[in-house]
C-alpha positions in Angstrom: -133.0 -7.6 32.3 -133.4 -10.2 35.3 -135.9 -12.4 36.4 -137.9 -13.0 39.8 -139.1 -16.4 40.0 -141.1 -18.4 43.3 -139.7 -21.5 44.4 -142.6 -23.0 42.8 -142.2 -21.6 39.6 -138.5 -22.9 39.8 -139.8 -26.4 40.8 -143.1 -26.0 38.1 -140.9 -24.3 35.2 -137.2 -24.8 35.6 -136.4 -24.8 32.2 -137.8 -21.4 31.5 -135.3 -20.0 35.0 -132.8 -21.9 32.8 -133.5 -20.2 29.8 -132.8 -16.9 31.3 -130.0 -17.6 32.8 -128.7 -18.9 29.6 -129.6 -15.5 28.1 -127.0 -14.0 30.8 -129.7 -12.8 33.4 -129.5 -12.8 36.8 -132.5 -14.7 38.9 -133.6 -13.6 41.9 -135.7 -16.6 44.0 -138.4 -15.4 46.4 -140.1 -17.3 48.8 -143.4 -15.4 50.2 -142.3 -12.1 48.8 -138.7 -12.3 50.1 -135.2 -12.7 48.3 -133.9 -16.2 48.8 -131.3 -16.4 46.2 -129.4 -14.9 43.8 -128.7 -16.9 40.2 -126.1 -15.2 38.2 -124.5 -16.6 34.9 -121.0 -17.9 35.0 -118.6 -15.7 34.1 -116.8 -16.7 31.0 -113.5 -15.5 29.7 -113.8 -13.0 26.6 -112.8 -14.7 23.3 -110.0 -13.0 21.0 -112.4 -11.9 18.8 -114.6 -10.4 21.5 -111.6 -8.6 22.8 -110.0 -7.2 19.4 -113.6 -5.9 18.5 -113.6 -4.2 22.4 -109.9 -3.1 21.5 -110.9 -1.4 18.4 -114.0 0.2 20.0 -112.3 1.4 22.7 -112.3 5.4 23.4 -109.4 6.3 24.6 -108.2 8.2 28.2 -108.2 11.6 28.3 -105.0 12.9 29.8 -106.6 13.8 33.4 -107.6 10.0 33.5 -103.9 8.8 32.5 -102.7 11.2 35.0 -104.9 9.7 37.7 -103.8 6.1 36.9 -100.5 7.0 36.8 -100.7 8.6 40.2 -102.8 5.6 41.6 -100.3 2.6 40.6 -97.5 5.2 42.0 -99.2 5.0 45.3 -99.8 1.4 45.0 -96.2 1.2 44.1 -95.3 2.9 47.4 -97.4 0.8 49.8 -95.6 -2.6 48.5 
């Protein structure tokens, strides 16, 4: 979910744009109605645990997908 916040609510209630963005949404600043700025979270490497649990989750390729990876790095292979 994101946010839309004035630059007066920024100024009047920072910590609340804070909050959010600490919750990993974006915030979008208006000024009169219009887009201003765009607040997104810093990215933050996965931990190990975060990645063996996406590991385990993962589903895996169906042979059509394999085939058009394959075919993609051999292309990409090609243009080197």
């Amino acid at each position: 979910m994101d946010m839309e916040a004035t630059l007066t609510e920024l100024q009047r209630k920072a910590g609340r744009v804070a909050e959010a963005i600490a919750r990993r949404e974006n915030v979008r600043l208006t000024r009169h109605g219009e887009t201003i700025a765009e607040i997104q979270p810093r990215r933050r490497a996965m931990t190990g645990a975060e990645f063996a649990r996406a590991w385990r989750n993962r589903k895996p390729l169906g042979k059509e997908t394999a085939n058009e990876i394959a075919t993609a790095l051999k292309q990409l292979d090609k243009a080197a």
